[in-house]
PDB file of N, CA, C and O in Angstrom, chain B, residues numbered from 101:
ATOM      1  N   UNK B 101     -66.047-139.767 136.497  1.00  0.00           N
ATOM      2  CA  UNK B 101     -65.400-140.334 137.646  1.00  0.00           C
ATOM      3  C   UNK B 101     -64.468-141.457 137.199  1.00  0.00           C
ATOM      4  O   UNK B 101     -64.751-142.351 136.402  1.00  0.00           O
ATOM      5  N   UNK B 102     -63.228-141.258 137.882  1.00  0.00           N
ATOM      6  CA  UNK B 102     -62.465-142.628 137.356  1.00  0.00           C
ATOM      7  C   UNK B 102     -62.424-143.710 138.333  1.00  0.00           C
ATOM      8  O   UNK B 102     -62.627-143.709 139.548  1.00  0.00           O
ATOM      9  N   UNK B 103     -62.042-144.842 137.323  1.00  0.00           N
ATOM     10  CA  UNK B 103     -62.656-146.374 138.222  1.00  0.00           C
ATOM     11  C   UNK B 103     -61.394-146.431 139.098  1.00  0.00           C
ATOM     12  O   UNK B 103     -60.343-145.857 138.815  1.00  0.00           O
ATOM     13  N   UNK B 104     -61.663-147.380 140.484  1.00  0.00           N
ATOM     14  CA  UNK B 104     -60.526-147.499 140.808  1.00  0.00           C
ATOM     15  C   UNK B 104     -59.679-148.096 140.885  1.00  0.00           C
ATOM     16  O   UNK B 104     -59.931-149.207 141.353  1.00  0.00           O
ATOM     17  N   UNK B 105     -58.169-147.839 140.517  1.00  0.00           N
ATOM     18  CA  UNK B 105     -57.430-149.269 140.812  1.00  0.00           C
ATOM     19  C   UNK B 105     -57.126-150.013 141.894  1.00  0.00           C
ATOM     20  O   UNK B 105     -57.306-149.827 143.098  1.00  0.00           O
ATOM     21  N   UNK B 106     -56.574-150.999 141.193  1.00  0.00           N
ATOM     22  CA  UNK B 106     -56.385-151.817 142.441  1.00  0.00           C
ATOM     23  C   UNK B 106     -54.800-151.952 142.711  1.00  0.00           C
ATOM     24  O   UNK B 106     -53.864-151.892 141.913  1.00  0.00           O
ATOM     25  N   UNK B 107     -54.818-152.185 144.313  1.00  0.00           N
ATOM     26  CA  UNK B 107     -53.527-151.710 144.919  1.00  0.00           C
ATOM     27  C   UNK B 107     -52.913-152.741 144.576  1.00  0.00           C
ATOM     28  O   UNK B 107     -53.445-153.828 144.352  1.00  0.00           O
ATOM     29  N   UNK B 108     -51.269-152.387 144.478  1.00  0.00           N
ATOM     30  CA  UNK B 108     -50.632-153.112 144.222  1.00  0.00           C
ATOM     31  C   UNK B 108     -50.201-154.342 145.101  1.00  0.00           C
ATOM     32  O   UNK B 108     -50.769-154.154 146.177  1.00  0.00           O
ATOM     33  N   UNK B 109     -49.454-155.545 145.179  1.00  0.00           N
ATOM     34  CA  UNK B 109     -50.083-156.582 146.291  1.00  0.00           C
ATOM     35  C   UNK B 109     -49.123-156.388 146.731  1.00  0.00           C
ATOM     36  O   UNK B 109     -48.864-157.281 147.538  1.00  0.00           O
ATOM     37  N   UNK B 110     -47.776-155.110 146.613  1.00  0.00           N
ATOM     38  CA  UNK B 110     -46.745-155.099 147.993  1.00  0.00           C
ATOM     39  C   UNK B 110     -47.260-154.148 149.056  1.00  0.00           C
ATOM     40  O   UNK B 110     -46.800-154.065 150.195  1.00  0.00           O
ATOM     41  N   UNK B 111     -48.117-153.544 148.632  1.00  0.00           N
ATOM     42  CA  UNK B 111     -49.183-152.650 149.963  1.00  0.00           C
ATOM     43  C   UNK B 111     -50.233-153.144 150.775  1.00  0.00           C
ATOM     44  O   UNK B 111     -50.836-152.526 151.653  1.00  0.00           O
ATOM     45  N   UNK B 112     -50.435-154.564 150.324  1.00  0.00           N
ATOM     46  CA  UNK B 112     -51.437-155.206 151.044  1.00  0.00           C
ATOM     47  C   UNK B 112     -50.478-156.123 151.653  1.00  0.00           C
ATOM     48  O   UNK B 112     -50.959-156.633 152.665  1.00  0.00           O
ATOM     49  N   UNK B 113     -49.109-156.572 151.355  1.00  0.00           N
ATOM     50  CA  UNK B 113     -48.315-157.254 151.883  1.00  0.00           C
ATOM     51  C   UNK B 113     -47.680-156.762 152.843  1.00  0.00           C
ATOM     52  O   UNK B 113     -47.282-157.360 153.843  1.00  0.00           O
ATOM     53  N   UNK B 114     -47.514-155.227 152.477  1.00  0.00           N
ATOM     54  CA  UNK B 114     -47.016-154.160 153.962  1.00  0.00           C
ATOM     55  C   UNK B 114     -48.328-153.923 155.152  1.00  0.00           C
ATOM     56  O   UNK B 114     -48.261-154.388 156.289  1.00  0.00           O
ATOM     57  N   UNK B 115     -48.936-153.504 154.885  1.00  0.00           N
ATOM     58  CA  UNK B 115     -50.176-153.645 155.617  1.00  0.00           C
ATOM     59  C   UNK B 115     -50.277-154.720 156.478  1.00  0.00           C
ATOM     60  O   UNK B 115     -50.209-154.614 157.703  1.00  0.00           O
ATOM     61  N   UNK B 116     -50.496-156.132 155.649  1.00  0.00           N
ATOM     62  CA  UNK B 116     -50.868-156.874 156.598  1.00  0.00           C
ATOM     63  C   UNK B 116     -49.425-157.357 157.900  1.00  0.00           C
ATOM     64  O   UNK B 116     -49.535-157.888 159.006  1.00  0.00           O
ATOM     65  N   UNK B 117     -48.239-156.913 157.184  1.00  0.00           N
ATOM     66  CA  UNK B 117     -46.797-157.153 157.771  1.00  0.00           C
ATOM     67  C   UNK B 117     -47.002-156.130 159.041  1.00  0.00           C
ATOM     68  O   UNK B 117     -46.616-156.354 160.188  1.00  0.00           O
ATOM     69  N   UNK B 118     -47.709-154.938 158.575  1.00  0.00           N
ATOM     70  CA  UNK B 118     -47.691-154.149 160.072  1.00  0.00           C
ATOM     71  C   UNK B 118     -48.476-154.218 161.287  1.00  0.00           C
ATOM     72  O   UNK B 118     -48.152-153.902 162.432  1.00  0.00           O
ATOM     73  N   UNK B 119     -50.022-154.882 160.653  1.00  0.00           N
ATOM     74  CA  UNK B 119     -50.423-155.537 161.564  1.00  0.00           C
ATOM     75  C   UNK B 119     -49.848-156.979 162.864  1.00  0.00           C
ATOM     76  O   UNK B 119     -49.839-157.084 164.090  1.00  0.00           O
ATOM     77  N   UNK B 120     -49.514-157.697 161.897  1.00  0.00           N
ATOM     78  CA  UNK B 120     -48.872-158.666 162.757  1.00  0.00           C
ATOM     79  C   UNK B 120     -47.979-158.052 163.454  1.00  0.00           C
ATOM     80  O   UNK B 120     -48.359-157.810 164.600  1.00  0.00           O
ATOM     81  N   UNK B 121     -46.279-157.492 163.039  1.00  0.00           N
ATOM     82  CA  UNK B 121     -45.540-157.248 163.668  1.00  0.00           C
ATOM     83  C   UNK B 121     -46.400-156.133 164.833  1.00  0.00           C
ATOM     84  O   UNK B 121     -45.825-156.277 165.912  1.00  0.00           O
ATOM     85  N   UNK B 122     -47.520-155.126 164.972  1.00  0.00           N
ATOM     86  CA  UNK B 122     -47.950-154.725 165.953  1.00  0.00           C
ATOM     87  C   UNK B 122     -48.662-155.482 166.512  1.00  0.00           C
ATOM     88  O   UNK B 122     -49.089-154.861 167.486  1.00  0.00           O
ATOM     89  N   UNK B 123     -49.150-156.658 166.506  1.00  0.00           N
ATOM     90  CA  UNK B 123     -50.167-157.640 167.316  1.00  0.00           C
ATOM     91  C   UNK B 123     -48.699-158.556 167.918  1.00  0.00           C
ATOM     92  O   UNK B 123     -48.991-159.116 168.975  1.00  0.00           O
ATOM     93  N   UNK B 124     -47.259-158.819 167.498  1.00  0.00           N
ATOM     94  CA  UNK B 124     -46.537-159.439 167.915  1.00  0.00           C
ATOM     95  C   UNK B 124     -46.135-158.437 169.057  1.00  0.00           C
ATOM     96  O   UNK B 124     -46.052-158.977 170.160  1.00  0.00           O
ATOM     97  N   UNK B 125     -45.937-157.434 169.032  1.00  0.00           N
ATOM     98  CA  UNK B 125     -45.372-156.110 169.341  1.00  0.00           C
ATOM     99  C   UNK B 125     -45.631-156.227 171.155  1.00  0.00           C
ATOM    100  O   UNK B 125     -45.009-156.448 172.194  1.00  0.00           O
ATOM    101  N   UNK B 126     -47.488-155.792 170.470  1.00  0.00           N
ATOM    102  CA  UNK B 126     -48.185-155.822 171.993  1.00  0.00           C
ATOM    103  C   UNK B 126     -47.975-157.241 172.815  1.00  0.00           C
ATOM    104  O   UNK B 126     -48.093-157.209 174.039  1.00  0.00           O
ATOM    105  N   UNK B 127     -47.675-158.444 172.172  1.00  0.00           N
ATOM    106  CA  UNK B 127     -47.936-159.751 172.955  1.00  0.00           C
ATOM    107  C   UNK B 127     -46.719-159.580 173.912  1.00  0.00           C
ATOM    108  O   UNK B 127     -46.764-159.784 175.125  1.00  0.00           O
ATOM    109  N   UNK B 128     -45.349-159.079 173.031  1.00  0.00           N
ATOM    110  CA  UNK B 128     -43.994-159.206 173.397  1.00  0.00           C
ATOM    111  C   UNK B 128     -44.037-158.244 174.835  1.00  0.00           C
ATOM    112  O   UNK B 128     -43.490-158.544 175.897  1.00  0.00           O
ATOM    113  N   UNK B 129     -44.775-157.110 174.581  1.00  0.00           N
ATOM    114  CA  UNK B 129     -44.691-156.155 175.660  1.00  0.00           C
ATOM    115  C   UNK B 129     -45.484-157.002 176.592  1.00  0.00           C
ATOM    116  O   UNK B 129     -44.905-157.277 177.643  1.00  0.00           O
ATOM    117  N   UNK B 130     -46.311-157.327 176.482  1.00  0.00           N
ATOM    118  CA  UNK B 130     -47.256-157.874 178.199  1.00  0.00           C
ATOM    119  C   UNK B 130     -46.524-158.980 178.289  1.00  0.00           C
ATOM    120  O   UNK B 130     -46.244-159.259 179.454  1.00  0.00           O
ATOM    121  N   UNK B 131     -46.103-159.725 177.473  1.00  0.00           N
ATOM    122  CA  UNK B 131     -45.362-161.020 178.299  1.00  0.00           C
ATOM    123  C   UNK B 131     -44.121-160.380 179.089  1.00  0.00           C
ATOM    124  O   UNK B 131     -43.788-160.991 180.104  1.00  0.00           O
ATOM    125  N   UNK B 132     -43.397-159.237 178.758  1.00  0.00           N
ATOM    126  CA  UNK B 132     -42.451-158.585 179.184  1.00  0.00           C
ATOM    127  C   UNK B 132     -42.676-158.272 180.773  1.00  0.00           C
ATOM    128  O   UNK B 132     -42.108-158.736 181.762  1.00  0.00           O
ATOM    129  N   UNK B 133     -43.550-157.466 180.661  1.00  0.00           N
ATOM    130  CA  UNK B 133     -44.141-156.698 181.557  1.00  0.00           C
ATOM    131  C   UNK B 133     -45.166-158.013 182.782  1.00  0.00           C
ATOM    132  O   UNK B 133     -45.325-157.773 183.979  1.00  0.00           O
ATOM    133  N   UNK B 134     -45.618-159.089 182.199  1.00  0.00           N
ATOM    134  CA  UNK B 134     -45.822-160.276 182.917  1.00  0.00           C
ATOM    135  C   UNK B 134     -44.854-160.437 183.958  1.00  0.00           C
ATOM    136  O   UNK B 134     -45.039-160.023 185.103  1.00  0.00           O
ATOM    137  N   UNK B 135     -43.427-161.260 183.429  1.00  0.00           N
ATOM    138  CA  UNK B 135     -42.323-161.559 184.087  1.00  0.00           C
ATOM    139  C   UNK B 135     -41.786-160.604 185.087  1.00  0.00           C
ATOM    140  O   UNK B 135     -41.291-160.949 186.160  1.00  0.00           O
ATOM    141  N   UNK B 136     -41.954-158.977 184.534  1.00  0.00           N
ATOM    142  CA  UNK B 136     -41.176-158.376 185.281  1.00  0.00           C
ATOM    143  C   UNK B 136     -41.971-158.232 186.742  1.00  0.00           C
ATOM    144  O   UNK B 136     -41.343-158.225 187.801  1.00  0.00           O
ATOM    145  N   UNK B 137     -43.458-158.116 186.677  1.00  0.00           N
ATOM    146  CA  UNK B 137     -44.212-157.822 187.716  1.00  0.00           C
ATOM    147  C   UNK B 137     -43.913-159.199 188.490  1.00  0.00           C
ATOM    148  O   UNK B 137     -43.677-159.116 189.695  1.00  0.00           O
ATOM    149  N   UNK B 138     -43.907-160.605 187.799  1.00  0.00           N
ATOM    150  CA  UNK B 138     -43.686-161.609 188.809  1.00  0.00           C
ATOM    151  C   UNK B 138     -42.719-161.342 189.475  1.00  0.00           C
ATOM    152  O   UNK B 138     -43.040-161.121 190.642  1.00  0.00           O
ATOM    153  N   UNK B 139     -41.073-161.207 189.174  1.00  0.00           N
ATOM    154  CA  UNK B 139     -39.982-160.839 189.440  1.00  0.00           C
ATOM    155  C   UNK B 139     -40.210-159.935 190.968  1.00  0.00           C
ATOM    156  O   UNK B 139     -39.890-160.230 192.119  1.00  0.00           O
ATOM    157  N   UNK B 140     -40.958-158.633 190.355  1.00  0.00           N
ATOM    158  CA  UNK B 140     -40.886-157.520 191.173  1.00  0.00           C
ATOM    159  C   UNK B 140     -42.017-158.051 192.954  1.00  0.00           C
ATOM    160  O   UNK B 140     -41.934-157.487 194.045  1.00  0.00           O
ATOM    161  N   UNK B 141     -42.595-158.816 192.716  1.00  0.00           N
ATOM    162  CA  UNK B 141     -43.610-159.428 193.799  1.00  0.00           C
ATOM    163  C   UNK B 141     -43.135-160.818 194.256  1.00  0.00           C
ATOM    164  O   UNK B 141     -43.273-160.961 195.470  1.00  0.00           O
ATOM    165  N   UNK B 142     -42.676-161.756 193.696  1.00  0.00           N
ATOM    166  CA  UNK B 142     -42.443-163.008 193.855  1.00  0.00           C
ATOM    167  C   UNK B 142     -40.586-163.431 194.285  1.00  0.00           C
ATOM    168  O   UNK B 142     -39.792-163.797 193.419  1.00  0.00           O
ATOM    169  N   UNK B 143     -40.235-163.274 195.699  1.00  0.00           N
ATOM    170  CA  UNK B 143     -39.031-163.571 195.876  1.00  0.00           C
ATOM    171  C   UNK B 143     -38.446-165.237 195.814  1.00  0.00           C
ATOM    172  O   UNK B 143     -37.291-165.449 196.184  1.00  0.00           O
ATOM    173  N   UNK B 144     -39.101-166.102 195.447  1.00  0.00           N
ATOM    174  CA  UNK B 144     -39.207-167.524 194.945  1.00  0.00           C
ATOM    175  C   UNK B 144     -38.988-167.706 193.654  1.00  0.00           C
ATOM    176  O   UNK B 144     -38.245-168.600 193.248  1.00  0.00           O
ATOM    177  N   UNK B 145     -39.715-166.740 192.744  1.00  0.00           N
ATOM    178  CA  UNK B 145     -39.519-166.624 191.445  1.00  0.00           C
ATOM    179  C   UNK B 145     -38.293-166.171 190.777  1.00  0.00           C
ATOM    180  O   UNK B 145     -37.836-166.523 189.690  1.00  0.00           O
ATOM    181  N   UNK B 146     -37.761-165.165 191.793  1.00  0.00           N
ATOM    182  CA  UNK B 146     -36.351-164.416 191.304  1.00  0.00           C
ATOM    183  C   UNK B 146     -34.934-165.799 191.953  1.00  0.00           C
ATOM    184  O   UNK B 146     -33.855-166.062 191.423  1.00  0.00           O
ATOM    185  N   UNK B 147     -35.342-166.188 192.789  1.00  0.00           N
ATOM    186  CA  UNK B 147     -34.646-167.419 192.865  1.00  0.00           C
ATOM    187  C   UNK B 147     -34.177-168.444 192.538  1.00  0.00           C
ATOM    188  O   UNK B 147     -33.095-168.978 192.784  1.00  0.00           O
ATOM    189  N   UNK B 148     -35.424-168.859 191.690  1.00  0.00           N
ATOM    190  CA  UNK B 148     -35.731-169.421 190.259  1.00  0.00           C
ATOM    191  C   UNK B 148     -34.630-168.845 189.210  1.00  0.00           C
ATOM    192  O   UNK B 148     -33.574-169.420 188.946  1.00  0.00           O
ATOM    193  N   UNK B 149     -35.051-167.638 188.672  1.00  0.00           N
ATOM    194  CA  UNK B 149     -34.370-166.991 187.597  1.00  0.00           C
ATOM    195  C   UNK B 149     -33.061-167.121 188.259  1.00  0.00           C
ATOM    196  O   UNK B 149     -32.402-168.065 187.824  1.00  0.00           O
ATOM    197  N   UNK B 150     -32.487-166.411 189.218  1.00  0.00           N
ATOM    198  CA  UNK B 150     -31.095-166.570 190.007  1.00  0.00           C
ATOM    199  C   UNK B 150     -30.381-168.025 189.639  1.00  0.00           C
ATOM    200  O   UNK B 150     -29.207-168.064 189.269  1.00  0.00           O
ATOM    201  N   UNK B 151     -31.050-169.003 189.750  1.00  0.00           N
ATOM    202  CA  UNK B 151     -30.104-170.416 189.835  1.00  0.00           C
ATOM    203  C   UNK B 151     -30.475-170.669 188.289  1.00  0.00           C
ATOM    204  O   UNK B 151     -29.741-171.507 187.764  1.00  0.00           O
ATOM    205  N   UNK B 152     -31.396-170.156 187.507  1.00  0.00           N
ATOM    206  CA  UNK B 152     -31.259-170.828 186.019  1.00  0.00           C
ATOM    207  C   UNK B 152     -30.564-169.792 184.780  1.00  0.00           C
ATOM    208  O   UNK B 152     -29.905-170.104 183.788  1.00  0.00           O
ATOM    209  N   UNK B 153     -31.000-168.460 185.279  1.00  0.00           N
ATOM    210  CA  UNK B 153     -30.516-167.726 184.505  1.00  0.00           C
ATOM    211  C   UNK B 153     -30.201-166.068 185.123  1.00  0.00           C
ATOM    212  O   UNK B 153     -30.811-165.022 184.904  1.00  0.00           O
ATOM    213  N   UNK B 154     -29.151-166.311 185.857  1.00  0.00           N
ATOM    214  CA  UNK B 154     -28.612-165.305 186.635  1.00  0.00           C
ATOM    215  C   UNK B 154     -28.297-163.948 185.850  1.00  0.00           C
ATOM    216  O   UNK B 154     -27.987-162.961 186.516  1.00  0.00           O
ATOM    217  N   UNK B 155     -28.361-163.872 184.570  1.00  0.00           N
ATOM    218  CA  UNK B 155     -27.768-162.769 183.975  1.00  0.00           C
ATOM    219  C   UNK B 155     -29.097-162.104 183.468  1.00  0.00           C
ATOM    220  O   UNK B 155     -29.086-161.109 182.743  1.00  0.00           O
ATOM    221  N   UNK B 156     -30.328-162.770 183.932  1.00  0.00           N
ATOM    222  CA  UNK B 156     -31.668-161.573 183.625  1.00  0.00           C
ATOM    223  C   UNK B 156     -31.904-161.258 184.969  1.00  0.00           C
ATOM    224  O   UNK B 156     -32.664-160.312 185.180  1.00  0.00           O
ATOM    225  N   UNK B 157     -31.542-161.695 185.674  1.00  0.00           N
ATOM    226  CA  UNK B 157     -31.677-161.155 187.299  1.00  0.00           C
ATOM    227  C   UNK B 157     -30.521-160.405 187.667  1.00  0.00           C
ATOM    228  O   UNK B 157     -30.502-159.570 188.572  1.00  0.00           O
ATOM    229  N   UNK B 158     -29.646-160.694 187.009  1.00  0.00           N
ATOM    230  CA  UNK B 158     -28.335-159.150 187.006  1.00  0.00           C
ATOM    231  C   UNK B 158     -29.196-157.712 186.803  1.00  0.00           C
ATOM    232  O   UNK B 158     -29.481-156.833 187.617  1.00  0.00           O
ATOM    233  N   UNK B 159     -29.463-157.842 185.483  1.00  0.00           N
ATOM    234  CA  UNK B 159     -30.491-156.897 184.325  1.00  0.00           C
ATOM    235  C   UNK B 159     -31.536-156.266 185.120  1.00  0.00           C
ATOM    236  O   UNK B 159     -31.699-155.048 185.192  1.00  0.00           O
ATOM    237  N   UNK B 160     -32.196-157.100 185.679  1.00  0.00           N
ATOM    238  CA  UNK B 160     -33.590-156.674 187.103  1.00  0.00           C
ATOM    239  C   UNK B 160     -33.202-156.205 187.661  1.00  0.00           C
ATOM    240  O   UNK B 160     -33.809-155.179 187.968  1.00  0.00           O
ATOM    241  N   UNK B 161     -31.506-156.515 188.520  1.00  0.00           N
ATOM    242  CA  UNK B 161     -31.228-155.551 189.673  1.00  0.00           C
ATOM    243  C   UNK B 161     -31.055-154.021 189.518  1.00  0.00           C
ATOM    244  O   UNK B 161     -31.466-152.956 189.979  1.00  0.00           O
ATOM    245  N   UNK B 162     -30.016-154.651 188.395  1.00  0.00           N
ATOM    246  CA  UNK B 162     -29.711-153.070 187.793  1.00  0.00           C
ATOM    247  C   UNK B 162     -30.965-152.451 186.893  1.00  0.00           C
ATOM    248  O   UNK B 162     -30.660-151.449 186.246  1.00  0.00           O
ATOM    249  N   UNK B 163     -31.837-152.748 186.813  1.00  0.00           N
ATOM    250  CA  UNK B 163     -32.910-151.348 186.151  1.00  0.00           C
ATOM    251  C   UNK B 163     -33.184-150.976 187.631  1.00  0.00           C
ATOM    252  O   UNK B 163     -32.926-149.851 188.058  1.00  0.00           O
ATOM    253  N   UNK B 164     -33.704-151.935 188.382  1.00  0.00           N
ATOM    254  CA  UNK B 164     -33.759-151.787 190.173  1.00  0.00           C
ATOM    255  C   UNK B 164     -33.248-150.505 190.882  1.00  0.00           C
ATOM    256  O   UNK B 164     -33.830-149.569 191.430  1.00  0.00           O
ATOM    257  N   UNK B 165     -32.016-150.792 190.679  1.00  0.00           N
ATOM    258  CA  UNK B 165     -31.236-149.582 190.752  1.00  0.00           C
ATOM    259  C   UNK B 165     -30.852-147.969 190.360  1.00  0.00           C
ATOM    260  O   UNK B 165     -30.362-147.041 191.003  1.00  0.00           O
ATOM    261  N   UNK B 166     -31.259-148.107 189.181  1.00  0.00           N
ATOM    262  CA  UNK B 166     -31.271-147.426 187.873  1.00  0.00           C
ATOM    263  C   UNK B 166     -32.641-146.455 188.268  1.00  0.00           C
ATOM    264  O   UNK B 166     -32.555-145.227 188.244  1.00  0.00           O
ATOM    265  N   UNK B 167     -33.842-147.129 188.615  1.00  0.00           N
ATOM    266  CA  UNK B 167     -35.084-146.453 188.736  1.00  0.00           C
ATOM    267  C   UNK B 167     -35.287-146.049 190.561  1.00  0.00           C
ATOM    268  O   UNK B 167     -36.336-145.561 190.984  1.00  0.00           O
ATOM    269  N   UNK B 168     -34.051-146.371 191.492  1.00  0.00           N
ATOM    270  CA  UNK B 168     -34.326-146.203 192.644  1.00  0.00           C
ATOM    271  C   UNK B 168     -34.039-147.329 194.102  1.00  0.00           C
ATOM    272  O   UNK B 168     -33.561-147.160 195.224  1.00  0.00           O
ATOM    273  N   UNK B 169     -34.598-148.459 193.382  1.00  0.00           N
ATOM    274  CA  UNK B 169     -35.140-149.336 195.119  1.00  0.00           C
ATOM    275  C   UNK B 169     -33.638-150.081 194.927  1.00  0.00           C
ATOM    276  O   UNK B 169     -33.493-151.150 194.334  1.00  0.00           O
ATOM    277  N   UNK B 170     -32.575-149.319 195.534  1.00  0.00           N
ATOM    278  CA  UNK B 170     -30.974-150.486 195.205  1.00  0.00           C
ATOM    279  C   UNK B 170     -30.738-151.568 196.373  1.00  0.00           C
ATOM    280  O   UNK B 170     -29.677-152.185 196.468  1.00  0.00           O
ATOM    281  N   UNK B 171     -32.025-151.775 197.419  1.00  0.00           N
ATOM    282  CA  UNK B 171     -32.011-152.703 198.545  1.00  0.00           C
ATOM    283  C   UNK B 171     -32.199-153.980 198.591  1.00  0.00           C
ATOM    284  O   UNK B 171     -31.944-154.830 199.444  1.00  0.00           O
ATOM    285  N   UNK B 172     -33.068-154.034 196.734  1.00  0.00           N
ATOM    286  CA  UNK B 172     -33.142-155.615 196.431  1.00  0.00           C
ATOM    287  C   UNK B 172     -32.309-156.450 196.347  1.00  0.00           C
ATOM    288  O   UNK B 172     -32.502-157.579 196.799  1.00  0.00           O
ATOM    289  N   UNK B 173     -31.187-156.095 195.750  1.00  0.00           N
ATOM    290  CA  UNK B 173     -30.318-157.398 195.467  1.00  0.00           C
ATOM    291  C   UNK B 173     -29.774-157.768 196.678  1.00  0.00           C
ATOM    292  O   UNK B 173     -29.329-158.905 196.525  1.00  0.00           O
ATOM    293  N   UNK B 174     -29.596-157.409 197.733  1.00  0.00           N
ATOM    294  CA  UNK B 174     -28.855-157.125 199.304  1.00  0.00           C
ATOM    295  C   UNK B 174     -30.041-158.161 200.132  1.00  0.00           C
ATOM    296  O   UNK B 174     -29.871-159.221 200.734  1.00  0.00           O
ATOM    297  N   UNK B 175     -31.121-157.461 199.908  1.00  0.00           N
ATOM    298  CA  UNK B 175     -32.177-158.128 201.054  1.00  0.00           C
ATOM    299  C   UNK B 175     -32.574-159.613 200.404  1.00  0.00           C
ATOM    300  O   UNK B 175     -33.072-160.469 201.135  1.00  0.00           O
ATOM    301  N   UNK B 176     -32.327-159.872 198.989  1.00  0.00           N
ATOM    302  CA  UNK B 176     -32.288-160.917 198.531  1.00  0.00           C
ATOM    303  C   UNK B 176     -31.414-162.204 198.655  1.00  0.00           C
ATOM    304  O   UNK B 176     -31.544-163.427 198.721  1.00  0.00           O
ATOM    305  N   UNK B 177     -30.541-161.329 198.649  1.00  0.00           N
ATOM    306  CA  UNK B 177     -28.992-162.201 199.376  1.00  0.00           C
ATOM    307  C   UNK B 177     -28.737-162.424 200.474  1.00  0.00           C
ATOM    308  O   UNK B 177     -27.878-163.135 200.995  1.00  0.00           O
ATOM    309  N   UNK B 178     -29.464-161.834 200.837  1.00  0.00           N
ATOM    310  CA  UNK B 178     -29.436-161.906 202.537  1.00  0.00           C
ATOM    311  C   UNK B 178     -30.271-163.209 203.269  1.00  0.00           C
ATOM    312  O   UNK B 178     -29.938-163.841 204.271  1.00  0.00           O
ATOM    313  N   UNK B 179     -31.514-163.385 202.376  1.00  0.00           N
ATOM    314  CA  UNK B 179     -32.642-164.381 202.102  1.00  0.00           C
ATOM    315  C   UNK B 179     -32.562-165.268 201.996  1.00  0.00           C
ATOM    316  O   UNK B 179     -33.194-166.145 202.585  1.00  0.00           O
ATOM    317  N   UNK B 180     -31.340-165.437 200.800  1.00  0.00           N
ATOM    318  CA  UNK B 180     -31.129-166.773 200.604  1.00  0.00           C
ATOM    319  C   UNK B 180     -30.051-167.140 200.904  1.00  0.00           C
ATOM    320  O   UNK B 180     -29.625-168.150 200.345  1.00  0.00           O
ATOM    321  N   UNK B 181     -29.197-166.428 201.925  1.00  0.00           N
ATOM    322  CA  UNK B 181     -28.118-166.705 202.597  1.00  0.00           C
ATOM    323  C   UNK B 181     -28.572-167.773 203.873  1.00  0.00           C
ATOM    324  O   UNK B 181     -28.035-168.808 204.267  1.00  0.00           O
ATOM    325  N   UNK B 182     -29.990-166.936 204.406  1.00  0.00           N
ATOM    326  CA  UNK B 182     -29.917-167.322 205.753  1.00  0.00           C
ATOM    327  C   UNK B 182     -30.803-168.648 205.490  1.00  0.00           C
ATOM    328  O   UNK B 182     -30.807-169.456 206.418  1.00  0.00           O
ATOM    329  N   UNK B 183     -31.614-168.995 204.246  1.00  0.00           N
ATOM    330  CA  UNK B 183     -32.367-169.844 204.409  1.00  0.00           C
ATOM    331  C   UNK B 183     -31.620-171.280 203.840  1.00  0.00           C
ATOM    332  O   UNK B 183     -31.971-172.421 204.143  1.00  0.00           O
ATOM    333  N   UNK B 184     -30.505-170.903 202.941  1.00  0.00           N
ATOM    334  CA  UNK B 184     -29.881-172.171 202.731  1.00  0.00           C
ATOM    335  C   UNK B 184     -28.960-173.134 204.267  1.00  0.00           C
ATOM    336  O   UNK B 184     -28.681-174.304 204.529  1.00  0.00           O
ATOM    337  N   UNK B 185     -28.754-171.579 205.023  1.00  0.00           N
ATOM    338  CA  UNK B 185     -28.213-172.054 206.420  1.00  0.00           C
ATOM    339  C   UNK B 185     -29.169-172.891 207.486  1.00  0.00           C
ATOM    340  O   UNK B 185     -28.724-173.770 208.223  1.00  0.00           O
ATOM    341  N   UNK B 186     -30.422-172.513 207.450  1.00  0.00           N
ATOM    342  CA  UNK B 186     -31.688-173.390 207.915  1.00  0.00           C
ATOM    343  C   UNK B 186     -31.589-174.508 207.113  1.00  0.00           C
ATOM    344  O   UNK B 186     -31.865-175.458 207.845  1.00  0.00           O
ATOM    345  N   UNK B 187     -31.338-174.912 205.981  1.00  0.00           N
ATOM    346  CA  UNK B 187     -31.876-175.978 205.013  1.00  0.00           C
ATOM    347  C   UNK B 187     -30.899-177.470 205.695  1.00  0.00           C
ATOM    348  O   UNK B 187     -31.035-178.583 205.186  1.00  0.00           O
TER     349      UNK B 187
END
């Protein structure tokens, strides 16, 4: 029987590189998937995003659109049309 060698340390350096980048992988996806569900439930929150960073709430409308419901950005605007007029 032959003894065994030992791996070389750029395969334990790939290895452990694929772990992380898949433990970064999964974090990146649920924080993703976090925001978007707030977004998709929370019309306060997209309001938020709207006045700080309007060009990921562009991005929301249009997948919005893209996958079907194109009434959001309208009934949203509409929202905060009428409530800045109350304010």
């Amino acid at each position: 029987m032959l003894p065994k060698t030992p791996k070389p340390a750029i395969w334990k350096f790939i290895k452990g590189s694929a772990k992380t980048l898949f433990v970064l992988e999964a974090v990146c996806f649920a924080a993703s998937y976090g925001v978007y569900y707030r977004m998709n439930t929370n019309r306060e929150f997209r309001q938020h995003i709207h006045e700080n960073y309007p060009f990921v709430l562009d991005y929301y409308y249009k997948i919005g659109e893209l996958v079907g419901d194109s009434k959001v950005r309208q009934t949203d605007a509409t929202y905060w049309s009428a409530q800045k007029k109350s304010d």
